[in-house]
C-alpha positions, 0 to 999 in steps of 0.5 A: 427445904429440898435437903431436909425433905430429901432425908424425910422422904416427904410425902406433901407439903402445906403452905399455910398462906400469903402464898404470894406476895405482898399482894396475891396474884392478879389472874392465872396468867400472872407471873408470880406464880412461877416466879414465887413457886414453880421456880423457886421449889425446884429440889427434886424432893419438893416435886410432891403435891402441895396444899395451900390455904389462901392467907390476908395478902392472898385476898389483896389479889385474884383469889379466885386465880388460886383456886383455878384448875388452870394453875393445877394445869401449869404446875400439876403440884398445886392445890390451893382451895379455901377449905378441906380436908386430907386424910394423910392415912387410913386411920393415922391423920387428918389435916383440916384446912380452913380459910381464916382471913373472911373471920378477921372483922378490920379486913372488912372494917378497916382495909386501910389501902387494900382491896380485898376480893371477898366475891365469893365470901360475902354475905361474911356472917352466912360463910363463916357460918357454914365453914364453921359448920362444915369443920365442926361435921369434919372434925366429930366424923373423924376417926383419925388417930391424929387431927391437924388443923391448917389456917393461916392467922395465929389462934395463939402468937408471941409474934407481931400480929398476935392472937385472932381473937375471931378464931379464939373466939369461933374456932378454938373452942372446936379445937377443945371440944374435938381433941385437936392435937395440932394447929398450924398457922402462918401470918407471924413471920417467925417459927414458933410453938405454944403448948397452952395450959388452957387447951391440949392443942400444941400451937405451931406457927411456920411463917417464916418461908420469906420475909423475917421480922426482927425484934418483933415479939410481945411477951408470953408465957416462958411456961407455955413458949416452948420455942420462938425463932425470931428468922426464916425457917420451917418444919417438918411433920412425922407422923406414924398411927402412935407418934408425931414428931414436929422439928423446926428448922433454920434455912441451913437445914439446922433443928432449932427445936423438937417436938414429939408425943405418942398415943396408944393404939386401940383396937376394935373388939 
């Protein structure tokens, strides 16, 4: 990551969830903060600001502590908040990140052996309700050449945990309605891109910062699945106000898979 954001000269980084693992932070004074993150991203070109969205495992923790102004304090690159928005450039990209873990009905349903910190979450139908609101305002004032959407469950995965049918459900069809040309997850622990013929979002899961699953794949379209690397990676976003560019990488830095699209600009008369 640090050579690859070297060559790019990066801007920013997105971490799309499950930050820490495999159980969140247990306070701001935790250790795993610095011994998952500020010891870990030490290349000179990762030493940009950093927006993180809290994913399952985060809610196993504090995930109160995430959002402290006091982890900001201690690594100044930092940001992690349930839901927001940045605007990556006057009229070019918009990023909307949203908290996707409270829609997910078995965390609260089934937690199975875990505690989720939901203090801030309940009453859940109030919440997403709003949140919904919230993206749906975000999304229709947007004036940005391109919109990225940031969560950390699957709305389309050939991987192990699948579609979040929740956000099938809720959010996909905001991605329709508002001309979403992005939609960025985690949770698989793989890379993969799904360009659907029933929506004109590209589906693009980066999961897999750590822990790889192998072997570990349902069947999906091969018409829809433009890539699918079952292994550790990430990717790369270049954006100008007329072209995207989306590259996949292996953890040597090798392109596994490119992605690319362009829009015309228009003028104001």
């Amino acid at each position: 990551m640090g050579k690859i954001g070297e060559q790019l000269d990066i801007d920013f980084i997105i971490s799309t969830g499950d930050n820490f693992y495999d159980n969140g932070l247990t306070g701001v004074d935790d250790p795993l903060f610095h011994q998952s993150f500020t010891d870990i991203y030490t290349a000179p070109s990762l030493q940009k600001q950093w927006y993180n969205v809290l994913g399952n495992h985060d809610y196993r923790g504090n995930a109160e502590a995430q959002l402290s102004p006091i982890l900001t304090k201690m690594d100044n690159r930092w940001l992690c908040l349930r839901s927001f928005v940045l605007n990556a450039g006057p009229e070019i990209a918009e990023f909307f990140f949203v908290d996707t873990t409270p829609f997910v009905t078995k965390y609260f349903t089934d937690p199975e052996d875990h505690v989720y910190d939901w203090k801030a979450i309940l009453p859940r139908e109030k919440y997403l309700n709003n949140l919904l609101m919230e993206v749906e305002s975000a999304l229709g004032e947007s004036r940005a050449k391109w919109k990225i959407v940031v969560g950390h469950h699957a709305i389309k995965s050939a991987g192990h945990h699948g579609n979040a049918k929740e956000l099938n459900i809720h959010l996909l069809p905001l991605l329709q309605t508002y001309d979403v040309d992005l939609y960025i997850n985690g949770h698989d622990h793989c890379l993969q891109h799904i360009s659907s013929s029933d929506s004109g979002t590209q589906f693009m899961t980066s999961g897999g910062g750590s822990k790889a699953w192998r072997g570990d794949v349902r069947w999906w379209n091969p018409q829809e699945l433009k890539f699918y690397h079952d292994g550790q990676g990430f990717m790369s976003v270049e954006m100008t106000p007329t072209e995207v560019s989306i590259k996949f990488y292996d953890v040597f830095g090798n392109v596994l898979h490119n992605w690319s699209s362009s829009k015309q600009l228009s003028f104001a008369i």
